[in-house]
TITI-274188 format. One line per field, with one value per residue (C-alpha): residue number from 1; residue in one letter; x, y, z. Coordinates in steps of 0.25 Angstrom, whole numbers. Layout:
seq	[NUM,...];
type	[A,...];
u	[X,...];
v	[Y,...];
w	[Z,...];
***
This chain:
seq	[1,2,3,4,5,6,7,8,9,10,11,12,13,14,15,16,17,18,19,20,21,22,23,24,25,26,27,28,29,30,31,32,33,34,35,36,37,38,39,40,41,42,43,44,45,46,47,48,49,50,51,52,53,54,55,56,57,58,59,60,61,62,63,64,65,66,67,68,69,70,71,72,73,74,75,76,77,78,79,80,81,82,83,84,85,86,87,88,89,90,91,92,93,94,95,96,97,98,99,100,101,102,103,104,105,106,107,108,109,110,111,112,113,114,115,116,117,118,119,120,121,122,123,124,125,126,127,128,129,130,131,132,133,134,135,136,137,138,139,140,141,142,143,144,145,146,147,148,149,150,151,152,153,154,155,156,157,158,159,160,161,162,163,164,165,166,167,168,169,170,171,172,173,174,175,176,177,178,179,180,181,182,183,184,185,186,187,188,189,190,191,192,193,194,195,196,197,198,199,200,201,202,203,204,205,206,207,208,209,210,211,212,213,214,215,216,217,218,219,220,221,222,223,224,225,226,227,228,229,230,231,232,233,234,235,236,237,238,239,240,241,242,243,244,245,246,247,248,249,250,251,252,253,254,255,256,257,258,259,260,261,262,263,264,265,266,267,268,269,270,271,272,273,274,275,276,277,278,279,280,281,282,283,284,285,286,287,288,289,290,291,292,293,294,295,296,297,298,299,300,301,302,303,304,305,306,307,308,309,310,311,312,313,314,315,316,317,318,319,320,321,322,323,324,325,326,327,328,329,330,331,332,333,334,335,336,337,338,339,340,341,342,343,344,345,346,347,348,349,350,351,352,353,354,355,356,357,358,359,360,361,362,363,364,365,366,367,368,369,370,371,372,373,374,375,376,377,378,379,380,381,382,383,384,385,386,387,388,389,390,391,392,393,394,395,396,397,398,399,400,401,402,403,404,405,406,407,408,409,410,411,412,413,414,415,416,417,418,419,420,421,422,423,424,425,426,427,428,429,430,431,432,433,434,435,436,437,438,439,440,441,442,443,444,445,446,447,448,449,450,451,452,453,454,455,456,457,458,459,460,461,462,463,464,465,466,467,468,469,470,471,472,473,474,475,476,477,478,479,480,481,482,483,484,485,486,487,488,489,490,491,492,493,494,495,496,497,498,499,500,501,502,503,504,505,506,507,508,509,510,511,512,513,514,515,516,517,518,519,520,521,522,523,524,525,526,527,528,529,530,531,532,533,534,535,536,537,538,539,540,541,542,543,544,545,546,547,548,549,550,551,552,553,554,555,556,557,558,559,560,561,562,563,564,565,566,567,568,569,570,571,572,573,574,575,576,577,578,579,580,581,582,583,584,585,586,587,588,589,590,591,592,593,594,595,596,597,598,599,600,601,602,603,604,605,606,607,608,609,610,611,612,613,614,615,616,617,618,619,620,621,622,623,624,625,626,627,628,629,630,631,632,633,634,635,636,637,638,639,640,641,642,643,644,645,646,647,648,649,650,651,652,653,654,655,656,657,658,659,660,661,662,663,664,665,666,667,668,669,670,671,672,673,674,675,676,677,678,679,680,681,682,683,684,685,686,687,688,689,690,691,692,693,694,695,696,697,698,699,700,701,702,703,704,705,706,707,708,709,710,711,712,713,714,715,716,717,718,719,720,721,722,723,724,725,726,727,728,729,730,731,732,733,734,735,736,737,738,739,740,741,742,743,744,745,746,747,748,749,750,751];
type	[X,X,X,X,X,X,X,X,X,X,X,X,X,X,X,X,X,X,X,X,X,X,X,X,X,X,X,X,X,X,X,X,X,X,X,X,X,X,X,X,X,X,X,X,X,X,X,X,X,X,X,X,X,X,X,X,X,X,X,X,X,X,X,X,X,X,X,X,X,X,X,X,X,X,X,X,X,X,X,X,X,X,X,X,X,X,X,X,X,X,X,X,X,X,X,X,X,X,X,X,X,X,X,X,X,X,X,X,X,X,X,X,X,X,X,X,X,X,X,X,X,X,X,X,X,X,X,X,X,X,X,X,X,X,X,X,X,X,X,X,X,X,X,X,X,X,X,X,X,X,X,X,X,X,X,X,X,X,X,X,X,X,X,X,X,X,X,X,X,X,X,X,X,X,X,X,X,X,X,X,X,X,X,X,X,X,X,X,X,X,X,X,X,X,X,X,X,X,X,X,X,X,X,X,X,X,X,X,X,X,X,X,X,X,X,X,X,X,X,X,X,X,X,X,X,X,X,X,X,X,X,X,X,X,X,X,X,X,X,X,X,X,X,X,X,X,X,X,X,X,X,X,X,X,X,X,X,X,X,X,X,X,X,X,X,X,X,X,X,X,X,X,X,X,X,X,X,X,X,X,X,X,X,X,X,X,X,X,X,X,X,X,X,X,X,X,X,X,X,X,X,X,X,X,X,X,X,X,X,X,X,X,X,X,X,X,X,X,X,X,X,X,X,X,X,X,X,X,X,X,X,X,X,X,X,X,X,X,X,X,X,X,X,X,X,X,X,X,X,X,X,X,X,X,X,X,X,X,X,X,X,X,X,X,X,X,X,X,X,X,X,X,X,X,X,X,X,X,X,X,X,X,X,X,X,X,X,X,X,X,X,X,X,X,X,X,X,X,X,X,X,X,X,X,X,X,X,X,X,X,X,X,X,X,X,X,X,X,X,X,X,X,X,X,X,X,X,X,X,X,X,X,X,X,X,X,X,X,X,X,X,X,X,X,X,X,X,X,X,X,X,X,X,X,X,X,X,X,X,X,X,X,X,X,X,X,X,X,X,X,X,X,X,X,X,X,X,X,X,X,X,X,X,X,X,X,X,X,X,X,X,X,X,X,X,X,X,X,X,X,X,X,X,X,X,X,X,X,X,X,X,X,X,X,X,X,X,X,X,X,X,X,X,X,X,X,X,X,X,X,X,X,X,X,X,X,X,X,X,X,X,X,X,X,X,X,X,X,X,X,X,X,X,X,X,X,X,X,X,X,X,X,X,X,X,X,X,X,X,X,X,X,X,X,X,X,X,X,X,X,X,X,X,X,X,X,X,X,X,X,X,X,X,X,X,X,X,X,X,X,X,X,X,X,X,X,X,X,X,X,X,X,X,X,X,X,X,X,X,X,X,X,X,X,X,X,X,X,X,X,X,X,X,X,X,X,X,X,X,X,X,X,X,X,X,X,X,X,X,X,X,X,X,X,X,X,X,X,X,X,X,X,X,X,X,X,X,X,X,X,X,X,X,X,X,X,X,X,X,X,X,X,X,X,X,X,X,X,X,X,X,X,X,X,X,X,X,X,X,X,X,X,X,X,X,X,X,X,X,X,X,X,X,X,X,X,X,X,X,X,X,X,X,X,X,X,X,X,X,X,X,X,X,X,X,X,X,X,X,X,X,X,X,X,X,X,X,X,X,X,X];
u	[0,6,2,2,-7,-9,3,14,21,22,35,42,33,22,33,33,17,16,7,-4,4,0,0,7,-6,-12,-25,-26,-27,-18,-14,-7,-18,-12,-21,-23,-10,1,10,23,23,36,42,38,43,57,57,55,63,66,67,51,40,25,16,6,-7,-17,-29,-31,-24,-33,-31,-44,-48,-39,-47,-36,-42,-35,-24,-22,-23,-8,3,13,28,40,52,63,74,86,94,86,87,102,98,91,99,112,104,97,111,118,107,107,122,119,109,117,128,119,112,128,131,120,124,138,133,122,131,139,127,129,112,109,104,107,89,88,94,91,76,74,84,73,61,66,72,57,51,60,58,42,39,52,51,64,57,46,57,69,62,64,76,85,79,73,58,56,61,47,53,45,30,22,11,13,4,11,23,18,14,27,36,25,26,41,43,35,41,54,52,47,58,67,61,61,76,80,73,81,93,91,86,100,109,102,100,96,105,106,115,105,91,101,106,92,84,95,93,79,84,93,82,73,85,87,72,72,84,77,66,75,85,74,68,81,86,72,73,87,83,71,75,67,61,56,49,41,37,31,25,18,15,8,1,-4,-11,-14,-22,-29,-31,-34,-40,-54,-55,-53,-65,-70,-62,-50,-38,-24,-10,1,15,28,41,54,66,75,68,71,55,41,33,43,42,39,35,36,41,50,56,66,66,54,58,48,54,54,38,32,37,33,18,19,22,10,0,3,0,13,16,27,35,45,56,59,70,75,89,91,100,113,108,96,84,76,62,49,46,47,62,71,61,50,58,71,69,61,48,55,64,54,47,59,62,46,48,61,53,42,53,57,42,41,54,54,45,33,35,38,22,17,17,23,18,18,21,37,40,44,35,35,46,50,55,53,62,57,40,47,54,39,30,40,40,27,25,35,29,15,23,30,16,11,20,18,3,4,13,3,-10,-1,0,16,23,32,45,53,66,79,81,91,93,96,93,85,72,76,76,81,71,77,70,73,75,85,74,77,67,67,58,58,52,52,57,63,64,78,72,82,85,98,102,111,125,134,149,160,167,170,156,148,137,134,127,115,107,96,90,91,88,72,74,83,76,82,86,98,104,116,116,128,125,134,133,126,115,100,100,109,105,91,93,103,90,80,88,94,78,75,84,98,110,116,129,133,145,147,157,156,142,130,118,126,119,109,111,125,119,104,113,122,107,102,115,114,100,102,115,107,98,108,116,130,136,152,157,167,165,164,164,177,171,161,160,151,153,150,138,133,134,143,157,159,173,173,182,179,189,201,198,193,182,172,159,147,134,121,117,125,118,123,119,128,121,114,117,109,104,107,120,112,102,112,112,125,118,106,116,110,121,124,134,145,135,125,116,109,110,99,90,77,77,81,94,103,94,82,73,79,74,78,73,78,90,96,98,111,108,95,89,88,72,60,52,61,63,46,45,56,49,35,39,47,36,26,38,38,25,16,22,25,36,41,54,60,66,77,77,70,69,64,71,70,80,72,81,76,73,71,78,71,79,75,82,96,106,112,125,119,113,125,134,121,116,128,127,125,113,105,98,98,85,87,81,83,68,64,48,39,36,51,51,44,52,64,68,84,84,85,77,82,76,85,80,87,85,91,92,94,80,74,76,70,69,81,83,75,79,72,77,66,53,45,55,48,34,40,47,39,30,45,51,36,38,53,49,39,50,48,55,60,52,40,44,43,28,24,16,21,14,17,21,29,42,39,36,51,54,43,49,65,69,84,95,109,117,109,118,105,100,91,87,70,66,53,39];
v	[0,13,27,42,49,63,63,57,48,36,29,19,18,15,7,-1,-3,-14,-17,-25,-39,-51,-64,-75,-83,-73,-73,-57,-47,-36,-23,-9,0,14,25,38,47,33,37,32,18,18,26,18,6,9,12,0,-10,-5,-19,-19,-22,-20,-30,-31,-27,-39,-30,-16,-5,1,17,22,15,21,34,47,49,37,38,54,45,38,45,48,46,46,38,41,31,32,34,44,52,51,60,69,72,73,82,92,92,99,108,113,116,124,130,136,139,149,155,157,163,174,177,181,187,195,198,210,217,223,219,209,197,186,187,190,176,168,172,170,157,150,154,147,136,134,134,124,115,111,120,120,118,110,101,98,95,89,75,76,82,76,61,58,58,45,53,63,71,83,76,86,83,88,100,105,104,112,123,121,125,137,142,140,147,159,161,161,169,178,178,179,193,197,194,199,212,213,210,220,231,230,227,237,229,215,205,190,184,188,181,169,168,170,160,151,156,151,138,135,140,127,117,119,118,103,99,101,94,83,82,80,68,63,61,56,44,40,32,24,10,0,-5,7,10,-6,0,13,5,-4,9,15,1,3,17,12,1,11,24,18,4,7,16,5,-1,-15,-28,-20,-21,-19,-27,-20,-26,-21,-23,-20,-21,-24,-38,-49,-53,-46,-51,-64,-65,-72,-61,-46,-47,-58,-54,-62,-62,-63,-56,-43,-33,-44,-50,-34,-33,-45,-43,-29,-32,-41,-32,-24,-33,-40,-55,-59,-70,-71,-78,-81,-91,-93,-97,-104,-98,-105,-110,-116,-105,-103,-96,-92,-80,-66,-63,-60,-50,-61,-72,-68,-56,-44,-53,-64,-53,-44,-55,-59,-44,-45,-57,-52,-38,-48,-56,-42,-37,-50,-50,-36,-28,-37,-37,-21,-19,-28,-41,-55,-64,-56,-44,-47,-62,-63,-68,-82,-78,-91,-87,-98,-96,-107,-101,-90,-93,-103,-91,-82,-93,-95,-81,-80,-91,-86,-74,-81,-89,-74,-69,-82,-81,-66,-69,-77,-68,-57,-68,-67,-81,-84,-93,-98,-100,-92,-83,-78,-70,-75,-62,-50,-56,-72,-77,-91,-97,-108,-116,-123,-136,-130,-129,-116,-109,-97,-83,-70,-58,-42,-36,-43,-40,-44,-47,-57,-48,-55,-63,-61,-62,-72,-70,-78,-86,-99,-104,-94,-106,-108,-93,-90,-77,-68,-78,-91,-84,-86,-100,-105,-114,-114,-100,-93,-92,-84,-76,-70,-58,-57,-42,-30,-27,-25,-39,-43,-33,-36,-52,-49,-40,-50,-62,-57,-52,-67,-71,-73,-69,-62,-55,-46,-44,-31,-30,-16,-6,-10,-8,-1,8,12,24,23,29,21,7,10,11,-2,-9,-5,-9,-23,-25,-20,-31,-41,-41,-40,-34,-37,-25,-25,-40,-51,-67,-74,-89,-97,-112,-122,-126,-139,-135,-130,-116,-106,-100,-88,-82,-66,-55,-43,-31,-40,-50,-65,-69,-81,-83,-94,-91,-101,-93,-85,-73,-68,-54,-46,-40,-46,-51,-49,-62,-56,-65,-77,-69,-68,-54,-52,-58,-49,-36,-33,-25,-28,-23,-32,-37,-39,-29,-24,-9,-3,10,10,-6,-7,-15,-13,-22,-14,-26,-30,-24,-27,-23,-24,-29,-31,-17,-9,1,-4,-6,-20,-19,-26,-13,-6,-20,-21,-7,-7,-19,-11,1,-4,-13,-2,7,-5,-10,2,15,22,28,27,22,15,25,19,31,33,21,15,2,-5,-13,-23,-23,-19,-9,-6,4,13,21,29,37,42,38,50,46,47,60,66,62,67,80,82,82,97,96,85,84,71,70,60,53,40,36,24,19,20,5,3,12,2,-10,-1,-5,-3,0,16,19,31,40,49,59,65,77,84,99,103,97,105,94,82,69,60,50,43,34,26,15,9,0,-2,7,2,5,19,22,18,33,41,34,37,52,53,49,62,70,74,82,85,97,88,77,85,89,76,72,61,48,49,37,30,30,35,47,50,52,65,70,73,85,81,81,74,88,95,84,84,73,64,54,55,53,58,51];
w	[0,-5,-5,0,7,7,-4,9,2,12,4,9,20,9,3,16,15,2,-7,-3,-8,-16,-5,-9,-10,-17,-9,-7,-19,-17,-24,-22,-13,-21,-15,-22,-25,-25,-35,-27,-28,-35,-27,-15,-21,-24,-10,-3,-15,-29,-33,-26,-36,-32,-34,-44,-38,-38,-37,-43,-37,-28,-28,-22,-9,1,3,4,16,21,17,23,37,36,41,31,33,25,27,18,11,19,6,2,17,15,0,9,19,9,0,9,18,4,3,16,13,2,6,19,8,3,13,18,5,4,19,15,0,9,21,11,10,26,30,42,32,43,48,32,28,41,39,25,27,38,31,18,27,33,20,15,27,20,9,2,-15,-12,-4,-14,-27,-18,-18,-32,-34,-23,-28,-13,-16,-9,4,2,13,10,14,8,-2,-16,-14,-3,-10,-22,-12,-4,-16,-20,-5,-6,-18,-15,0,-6,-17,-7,3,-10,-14,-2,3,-12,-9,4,-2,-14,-4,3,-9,-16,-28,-32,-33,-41,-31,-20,-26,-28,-14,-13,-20,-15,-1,-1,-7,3,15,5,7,23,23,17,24,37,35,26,39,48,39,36,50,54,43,44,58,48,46,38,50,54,39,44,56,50,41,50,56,46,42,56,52,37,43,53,43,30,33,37,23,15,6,13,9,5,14,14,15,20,20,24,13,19,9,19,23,14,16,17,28,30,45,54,65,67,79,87,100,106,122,128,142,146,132,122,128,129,113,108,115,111,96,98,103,90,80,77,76,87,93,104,107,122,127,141,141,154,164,168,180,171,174,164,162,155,144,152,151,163,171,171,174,179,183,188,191,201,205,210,217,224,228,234,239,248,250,256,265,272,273,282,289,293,290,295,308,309,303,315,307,314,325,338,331,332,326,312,303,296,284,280,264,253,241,234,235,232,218,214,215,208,197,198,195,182,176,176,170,159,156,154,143,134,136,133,121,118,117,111,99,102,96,109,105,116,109,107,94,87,76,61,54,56,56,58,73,78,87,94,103,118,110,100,89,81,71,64,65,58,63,57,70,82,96,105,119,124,137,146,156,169,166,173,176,170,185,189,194,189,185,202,199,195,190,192,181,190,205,204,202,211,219,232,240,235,250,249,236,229,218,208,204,207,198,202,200,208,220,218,219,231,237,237,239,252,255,253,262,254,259,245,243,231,222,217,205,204,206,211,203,192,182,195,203,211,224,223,219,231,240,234,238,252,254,248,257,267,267,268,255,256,244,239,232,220,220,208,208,203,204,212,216,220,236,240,249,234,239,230,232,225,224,221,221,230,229,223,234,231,241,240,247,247,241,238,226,217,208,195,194,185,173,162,147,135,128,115,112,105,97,84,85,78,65,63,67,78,87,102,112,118,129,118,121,109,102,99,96,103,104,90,86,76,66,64,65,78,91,106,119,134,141,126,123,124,134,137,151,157,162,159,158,147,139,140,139,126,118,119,114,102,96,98,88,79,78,83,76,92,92,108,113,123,134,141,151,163,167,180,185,199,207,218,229,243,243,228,219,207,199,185,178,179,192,198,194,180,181,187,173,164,171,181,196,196,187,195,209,216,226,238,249,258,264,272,266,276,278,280,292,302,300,299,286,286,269,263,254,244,233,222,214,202,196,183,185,171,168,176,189,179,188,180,190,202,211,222,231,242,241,229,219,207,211,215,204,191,194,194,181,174,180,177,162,162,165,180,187,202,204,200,206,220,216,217,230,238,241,257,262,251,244,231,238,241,226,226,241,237,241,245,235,236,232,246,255,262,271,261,272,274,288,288,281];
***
């Protein structure tokens, strides 16, 4: 289906519409719909393939069913031929030169005569420059002149352009009289030179004019790729079949297909979208790509852990991860409500014996499990209604468009989809030491069946810190190596808070420290030798964590064969999820410079199959975002650290607003942790909010509303006009008057 409407010539956009197309059955009559005022067809067609020849129509043309009015409804774009924006942008650069030559020239020719011509020419100069921008008679004959007429860069209908050049002819014949008039009323006589340096005054004013407006095109285009002309293609099917449909005369209806040049075949695959991964980012796309219409499957395969773990659909947070982690966290949150705090609020026998507190690993881990598998048995039952095809088999890449599916069996097969999605996400990294197979990881901790008991972390992540958290609330006895910072990429003074409330809890933490080898006792309990501060000591553990950082699974996908670029860890390059092949997408822990989250990889997938298969036009932003770590108590942080914000706006040009507050239903058991809020303000923007911080109970429930605030753009000044809720902790964050430059006493005391 090719056309115009309302004389915008929708080339290789129309190009990407086809013909109505014969089947190969031959079941269905088809033919070229060419509506009134179609002349372009050649032209169109030498745009998507010279070699490309149309097929005969199998019915009569149809030129008059399409009512104009229809037509007037589409949107009408232009997308120029990269060959030709290089023509554009090469052509109007030389103008532009010229035309600078000359105004330079009639300076220096009119700077003799002794008058003030610098607001003569500068005046004259933009008004010609403006007229040039839309209404220039240089515009209307450079399609034809410079050979780019397949650009149309100048989307004006024809009778506008005959009245642009009229208009533009008679305002410069004007401005021509009237500046030779002035120039023979100070020369005292006329001059040929002048009316030249005139005429090519106005010209050159034409010229700057297009090249604008040229510039602005050519610099818009040049990030167009082919895939991007599909997508605004399906985009404007989407509108076609909306606008134009309902006109047409009963029984008529219309094919569309897509023809890309680039693709050896039309309509060839199996799917227009296959994600690999089926964690949290690769399951919202693929239901997201669903809900929109597109034919989908996904590939998910669990790997088993060295230790032998394995598990359902979900991805690390469901499995692995933030869902058992969570519930461990509550669980220990639980133990100490028991423990401690009951008694305080009256609870007990007699009002002073401790309550029956008897824990039970093993309930413990069933109902967690329990719990997960219900969850897994929700995602396939989901894919399922979404009418998602769910594969659990491994893939890897054979070309742009060909994935590898093999099987738990070994059984390989082969797919092809138009776009796919890397979802692979990582796994916890393990060191390379004598015995480093006694360890196990975060992904095997939820299935031991018996109780950790003594707990050695390896590393100091959140994950390590929130394993040694709860564990020791569970009632392990865990100890920490610290290599190097605690919780590094977090803020330096709210990491340093967190590790004293977890060492005051019970955890003992071994600065500067990292494993050099462990064994196997003959009691079965671990030996693990390290080195703390150039000195080798060795201690006995039951359970040994791995918690140093994750690795992408991107290392068996043959990534390397379709030309898909990663960095030396394997993290993918991209720009706004898209890899260096422009059919090739990833989202989530895979990205380089991307943030290891379940909401930003969820969030990511969502966003990005609307731009594909929607027409938005929103972005995954990376900044401000809110992340928690579940120790006891919690930390929340969005935004920038202090230490970054002293490097970005200097310390002079932020405020840093702090307190230290005990929650109110800490203060009868006597709680011993600190609780602590931080503020961060940027001066220069008029005291805008660029980082919060928030360490004490419920930090994610807390900071969700600040992150949504922070994203509007609020600032400390109306941070402070909001009314507390009296009495929580939340209400700290809208109380903070105290900054860290005053020296001031920051300690609350009072309700």
């Amino acid at each position: 289906l090719l056309g115009r409407s309302q004389g915008r010539a929708h080339r290789p956009l129309a190009a990407m519409v086809a013909a109505a197309w014969p089947p190969d059955d031959g079941d269905v009559e088809a033919g070229i719909a060419v509506p009134r005022r179609c002349p372009e067809i050649t032209n169109v067609k030498s745009f998507v393939d010279p070699t490309f020849e149309f097929p005969a129509p199998a019915a009569p043309v149809l030129r008059t069913w399409i009512p104009q009015e229809g037509w007037g409804k589409l949107s009408a774009w232009t997308f120029p031929d990269p060959v030709d924006n290089y023509l554009v942008r090469a052509t109007s650069g030389i103008v532009f030169v010229l035309s600078l030559i000359l105004v330079i020239l009639k300076m220096s020719f009119e700077s003799d005569v002794g008058y003030n011509w610098v607001p003569v020419i500068l005046f004259d100069f933009l008004v010609r420059t403006c007229i040039g921008f839309r209404l220039s008679p240089f515009a209307w004959i450079g399609n034809t002149a410079l050979k780019i007429a397949r650009v149309d860069i100048f989307l004006v209908p024809s009778k506008a352009k005959r009245f642009s050049f009229f208009l533009g002819c008679v305002l410069n014949t004007v401005i021509i009289v009237l500046h030779f008039g002035l120039d023979s009323h100070i020369k005292r006589g006329p001059s040929i030179a002048l009316v030249i340096f005139s005429g090519l005054e106005s010209i050159g004013g034409f010229c700057v004019g297009c090249w604008f407006f040229q510039s602005f095109f050519a610099f818009r285009d040049m990030w167009y790729t082919r895939q991007d002309y599909l997508s605004m293609g399906q985009d404007m099917r989407a509108r076609y079949m909306h606008d134009v449909e309902p006109a047409l005369p009963s029984g008529v209806s219309i094919a569309f297909g897509f023809r890309d040049h680039g693709e050896p075949e039309v309509h060839s695959f199996d799917y227009e979208l296959l994600v690999i991964g089926g964690g949290s980012g690769g399951l919202a796309a693929a239901k997201e790509a669903a809900r929109l219409g597109k034919r989908v499957a996904l590939l998910d395969f669990v790997k088993p852990s060295p230790s032998g773990s394995v598990w359902g659909i979900g991805g690390t947070c469901v499995n692995v991860g933030c869902i058992p982690k969570k519930l461990c966290h509550q669980a220990a949150i639980v133990g100490k409500i028991v423990r401690s705090h009951a008694q305080a609020y009256g609870w007990g026998e007699g009002g002073g014996a401790q309550p029956d507190v008897n824990f039970s690993w093993g309930r413990l881990r069933a109902n967690i499990l329990e719990h997960i598998h219900s969850l897994n048995d929700g995602y396939v039952k989901g894919l399922r209604s979404e009418k998602v095809l769910y594969i659990n088999a491994m893939g890897k890449f054979l070309d742009a468009h060909t994935v590898e599916c093999t099987n738990a069996a070994g059984e390989a097969s082969r797919i092809t989809a138009r776009r796919i999605l890397i979802a692979v996400g990582g796994r916890p990294s393990i060191p390379k030491i004598p015995g480093a197979a006694l360890g196990i990881t975060s992904d095997d901790i939820f299935f031991l069946e018996k109780h950790p008991g003594d707990t050695l972390l390896v590393g100091a992540s959140y994950i390590a810190l929130e394993l040694a958290s709860f564990l020791q609330g569970l009632g392990c006895a865990t100890t920490v190596l610290v290599r190097s910072k605690p919780l590094r990429g977090f803020d330096e003074d709210m990491a340093k808070r967190v590790v004293d409330n977890v060492a005051l809890a019970g955890t003992a933490f071994v600065h500067g420290a990292a494993p050099t080898a462990m064994a196997r006792q003959a009691d079965g309990r671990i030996a693990v030798t390290y080195n703390a501060g150039g000195a080798e000591r060795t201690a006995v553990f039951d359970t040994v964590v791995f918690a140093m950082g994750r690795q992408v699974q991107t290392a068996s996908l043959g990534l390397e064969a379709v030309g898909v670029k990663t960095d030396k860890a394997g993290r993918i390059y991209h720009r706004h999820e898209r890899t260096t092949v422009e059919n090739i997408y990833a989202v989530g822990d895979v990205l380089v410079n991307g943030l290891e989250l379940t909401p930003v990889a969820i969030q990511a997938g969502v966003l990005l199959m609307q731009r594909l298969f929607d027409g938005r036009k929103e972005h995954m932003s990376y900044a401000l975002v809110p992340t928690v770590v579940f120790t006891t108590p919690e930390y929340g942080a969005c935004g920038m650290s202090e230490e970054l914000a002293k490097e970005v706006f200097g310390e002079r040009q932020i405020e840093v607003f702090h307190a230290e507050f005990t929650p109110l239903e800490w203060t009868v058991p006597h709680c011993k942790f600190q609780c602590y809020v931080k503020v961060i303000a940027n001066y220069l923007d008029k005291g805008r909010v660029v980082g919060v911080h928030y360490l004490g109970p419920n930090a994610g429930e807390v900071l969700q509303g600040f992150a949504a605030a922070m994203r509007c753009g609020i600032t400390k000044a109306e941070l402070d006009a909001v009314t507390g809720i009296h009495p929580v902790c939340a209400e700290e964050l809208v109380t903070l008057r105290r900054t860290k430059r005053s020296g001031a006493v920051f300690r609350k005391t009072g309700c």
